[in-house]
C-alpha positions in Angstrom: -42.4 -29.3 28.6 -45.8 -28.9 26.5 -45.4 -24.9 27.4 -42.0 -24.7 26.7 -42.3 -26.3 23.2 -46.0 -24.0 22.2 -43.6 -21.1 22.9 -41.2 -22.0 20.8 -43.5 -23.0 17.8 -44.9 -19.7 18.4 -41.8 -17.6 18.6 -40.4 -19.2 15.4 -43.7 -18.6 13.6 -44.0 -15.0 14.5 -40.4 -14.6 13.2 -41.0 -16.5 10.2 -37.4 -17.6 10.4 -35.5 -20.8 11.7 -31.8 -20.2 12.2 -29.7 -22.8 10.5 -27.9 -25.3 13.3 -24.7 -24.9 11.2 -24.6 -21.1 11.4 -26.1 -20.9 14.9 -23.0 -23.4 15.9 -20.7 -20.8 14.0 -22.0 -17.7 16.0 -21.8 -20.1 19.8 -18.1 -20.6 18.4 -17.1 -16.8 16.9 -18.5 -15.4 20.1 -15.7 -16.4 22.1 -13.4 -13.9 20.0 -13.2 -10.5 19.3 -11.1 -8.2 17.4 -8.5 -9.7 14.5 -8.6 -12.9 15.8 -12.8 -12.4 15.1 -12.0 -11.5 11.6 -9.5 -13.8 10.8 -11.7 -17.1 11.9 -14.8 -15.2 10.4 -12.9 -15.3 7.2 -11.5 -19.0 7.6 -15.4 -19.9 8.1 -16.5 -18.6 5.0 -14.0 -20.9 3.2 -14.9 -23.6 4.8 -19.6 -23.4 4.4 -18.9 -22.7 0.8 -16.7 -25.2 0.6 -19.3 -27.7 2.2 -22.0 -26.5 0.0 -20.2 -27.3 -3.1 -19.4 -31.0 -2.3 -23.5 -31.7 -1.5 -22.2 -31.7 2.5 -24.4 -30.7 5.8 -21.6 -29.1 8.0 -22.9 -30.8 11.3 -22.6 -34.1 9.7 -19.0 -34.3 8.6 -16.7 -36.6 9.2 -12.6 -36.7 9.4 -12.8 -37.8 5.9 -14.7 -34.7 4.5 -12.5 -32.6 6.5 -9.3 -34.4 5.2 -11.0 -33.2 1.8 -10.9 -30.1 2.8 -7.5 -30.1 3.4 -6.8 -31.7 0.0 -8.4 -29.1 -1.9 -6.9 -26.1 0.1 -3.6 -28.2 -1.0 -4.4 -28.1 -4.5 -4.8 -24.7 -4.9 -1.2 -23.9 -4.1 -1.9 -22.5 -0.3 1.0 -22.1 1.5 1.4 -25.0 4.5 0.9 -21.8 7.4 -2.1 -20.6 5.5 -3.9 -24.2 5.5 -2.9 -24.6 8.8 -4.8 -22.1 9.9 -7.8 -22.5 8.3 -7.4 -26.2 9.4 -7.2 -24.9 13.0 -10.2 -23.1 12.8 -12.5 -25.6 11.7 -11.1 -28.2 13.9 -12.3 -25.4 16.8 -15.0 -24.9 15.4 -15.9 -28.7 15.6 -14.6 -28.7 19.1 -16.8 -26.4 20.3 -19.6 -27.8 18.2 -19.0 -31.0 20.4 -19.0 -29.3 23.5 -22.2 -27.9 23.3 -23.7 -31.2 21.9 -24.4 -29.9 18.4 -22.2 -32.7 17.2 -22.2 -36.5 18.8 -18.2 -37.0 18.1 -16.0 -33.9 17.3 -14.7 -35.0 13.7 -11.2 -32.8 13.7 -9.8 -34.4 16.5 -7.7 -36.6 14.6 -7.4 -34.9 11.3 -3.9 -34.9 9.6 -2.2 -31.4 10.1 0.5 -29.9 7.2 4.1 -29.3 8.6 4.9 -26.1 8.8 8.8 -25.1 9.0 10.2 -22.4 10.7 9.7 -19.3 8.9 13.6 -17.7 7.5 12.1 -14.5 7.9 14.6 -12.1 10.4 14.1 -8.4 11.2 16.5 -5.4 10.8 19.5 -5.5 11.8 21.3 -2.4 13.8 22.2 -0.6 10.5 18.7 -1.1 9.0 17.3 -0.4 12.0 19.5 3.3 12.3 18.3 4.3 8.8 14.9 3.5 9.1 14.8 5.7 12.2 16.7 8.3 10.4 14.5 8.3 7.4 11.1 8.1 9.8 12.3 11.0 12.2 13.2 13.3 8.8 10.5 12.5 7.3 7.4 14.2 10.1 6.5 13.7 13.6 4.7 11.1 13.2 6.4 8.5 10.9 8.9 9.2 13.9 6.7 8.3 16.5 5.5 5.3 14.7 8.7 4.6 13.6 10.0 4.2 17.6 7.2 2.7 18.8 7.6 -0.2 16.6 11.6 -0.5 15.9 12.2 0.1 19.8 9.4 -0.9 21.7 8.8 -3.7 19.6 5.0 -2.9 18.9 2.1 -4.7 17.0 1.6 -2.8 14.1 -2.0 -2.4 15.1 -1.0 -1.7 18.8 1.2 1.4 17.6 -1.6 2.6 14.8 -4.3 2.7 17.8 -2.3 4.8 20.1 -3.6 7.7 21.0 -1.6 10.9 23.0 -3.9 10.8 25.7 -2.8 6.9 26.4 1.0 8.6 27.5 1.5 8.7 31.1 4.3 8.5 34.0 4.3 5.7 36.7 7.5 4.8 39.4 9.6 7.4 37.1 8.7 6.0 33.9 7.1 7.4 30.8 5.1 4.8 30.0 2.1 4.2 27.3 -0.9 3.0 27.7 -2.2 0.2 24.9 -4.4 -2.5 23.9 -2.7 -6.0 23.4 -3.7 -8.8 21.6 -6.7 -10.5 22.7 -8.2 -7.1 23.9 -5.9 -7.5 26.5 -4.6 -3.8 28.2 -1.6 -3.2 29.1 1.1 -0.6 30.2 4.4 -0.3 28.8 7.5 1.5 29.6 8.9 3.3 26.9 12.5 3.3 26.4 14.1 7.0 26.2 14.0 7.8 22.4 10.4 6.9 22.0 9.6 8.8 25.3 11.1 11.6 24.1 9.9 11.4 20.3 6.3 10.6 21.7 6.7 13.5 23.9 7.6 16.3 21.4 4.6 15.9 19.3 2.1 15.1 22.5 1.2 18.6 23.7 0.2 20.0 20.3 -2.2 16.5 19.5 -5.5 15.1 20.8 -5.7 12.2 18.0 -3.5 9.1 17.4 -0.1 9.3 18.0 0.5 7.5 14.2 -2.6 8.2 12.5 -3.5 11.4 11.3 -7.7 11.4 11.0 -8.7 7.9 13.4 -6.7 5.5 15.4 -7.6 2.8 12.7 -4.4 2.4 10.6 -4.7 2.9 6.7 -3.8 1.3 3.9 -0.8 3.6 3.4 0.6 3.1 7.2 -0.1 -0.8 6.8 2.1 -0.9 3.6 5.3 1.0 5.5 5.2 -1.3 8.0 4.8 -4.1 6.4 7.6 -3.4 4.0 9.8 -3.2 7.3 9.4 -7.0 8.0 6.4 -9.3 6.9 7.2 -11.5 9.7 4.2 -12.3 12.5 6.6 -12.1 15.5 9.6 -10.6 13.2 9.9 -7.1 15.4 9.5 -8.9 18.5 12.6 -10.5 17.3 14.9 -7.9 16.2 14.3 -6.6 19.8 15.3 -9.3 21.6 18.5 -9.6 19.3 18.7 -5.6 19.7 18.6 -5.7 23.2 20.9 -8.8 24.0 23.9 -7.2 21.5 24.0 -4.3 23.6 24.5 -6.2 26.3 20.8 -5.8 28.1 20.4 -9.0 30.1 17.8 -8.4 31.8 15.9 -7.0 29.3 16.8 -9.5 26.9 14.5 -12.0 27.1 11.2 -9.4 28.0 11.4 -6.5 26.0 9.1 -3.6 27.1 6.7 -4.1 24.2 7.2 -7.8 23.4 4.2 -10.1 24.2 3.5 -13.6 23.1 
């Protein structure tokens, strides 16, 4: 034990640098993630050490009050309920994990009062929008088009369409299919339905780069704007295909559209 601490001692000296618990605890709890979801509760963390700092408060040593506090002043600056909610849910796992690896004796979230959130009104296109914004997309160049199908017909994350890349096309048990990263990092391997096969394979053969991006497959500020005017919904195109899908009569499609994923 004598050995084990010396080393340490020495280690730390040699470094001239002790890590704060609090922002070691963050790191054990942001390693688990990756991607958006990394970003997002990166973001939601700096809220919340600032926050802490302000109001004279060690983070390891809060308490339910301090984080009802927290709550209270994310209230009072006119956040919406969805927004607190999930800044609330990233502290409260960040706590969580903080009391699983014994940084904290009690877990202090666990019973910290949530905002309601209602069900958003939001909806997606409906068949007439839908028609024009395919119209206008497939007039307009290739690759709006292909965009344009991935997303209004496979029912595509807008950052699973803009990361696409030709090379990710292919043909399994008669299928054209497409190749793509899901959420979470997760693969996967969609069918396409006939229109964005065929849109997807028109501009395929004379492209090596992103199928809806035309320098990298990271999507710019331009493509994020087109889509999002489409519908600023989270799960809003997901939606529209299920409805899509169901008016035409596609049962067993209906409830698992090719590119709809929780």
């Amino acid at each position: 034990m004598t050995t084990i601490e010396s080393t340490t001692i020495i280690q730390v000296a040699e470094h001239e640098h002790v890590a704060d618990p609090a922002q070691l605890a963050a790191a054990a709890f942001l390693a688990r993630y990756s991607g958006r979801t990394l970003d997002a509760y990166r973001h939601d963390l700096r809220g919340f050490f600032p926050w802490a700092a302000d109001v004279g408060l060690a983070v390891l040593e809060a308490t339910r009050p301090h984080i009802e506090l927290y709550r209270s002043s994310l209230e009072e600056r006119g956040l919406a309920a969805s927004t607190i909610d999930r800044r609330l849910s990233t502290v409260c796992g960040f706590y969580r994990f903080a009391h699983i690896d014994g940084r904290v004796l009690s877990n202090p979230s666990q019973y910290v009062r949530r905002p309601q959130v209602h069900p958003s009104d939001g909806r997606g296109l409906d068949r007439s929008e839908l028609g024009v914004f395919l119209f206008t997309a497939e007039h307009y160049d290739r690759d709006h088009a292909a965009l344009a199908v991935l997303l209004g017909l496979n029912g595509l994350r807008v950052s699973e369409a803009c990361a696409t890349n030709v090379e990710n096309l292919g043909f399994e048990r008669g299928h054209r299919t497409l190749r793509i990263m899901g959420k979470g990092n997760k693969p996967a391997v969609i069918p396409l339905v006939p229109r964005s096969a065929r849109t997807n394979a028109v501009i395929a053969p004379s492209r090596c780069t992103p199928l809806s991006s035309t320098r990298d497959s990271t999507p710019n500020r331009s493509q994020w704007h087109e889509v999002n005017q489409i519908d600023s919904t989270k799960h809003g195109e997901h939606h529209r295909v299920v409805t899509q899908l169901r008016s035409l009569s596609v049962p067993s499609l209906g409830d698992a559209p090719p590119g709809a994923r929780s």
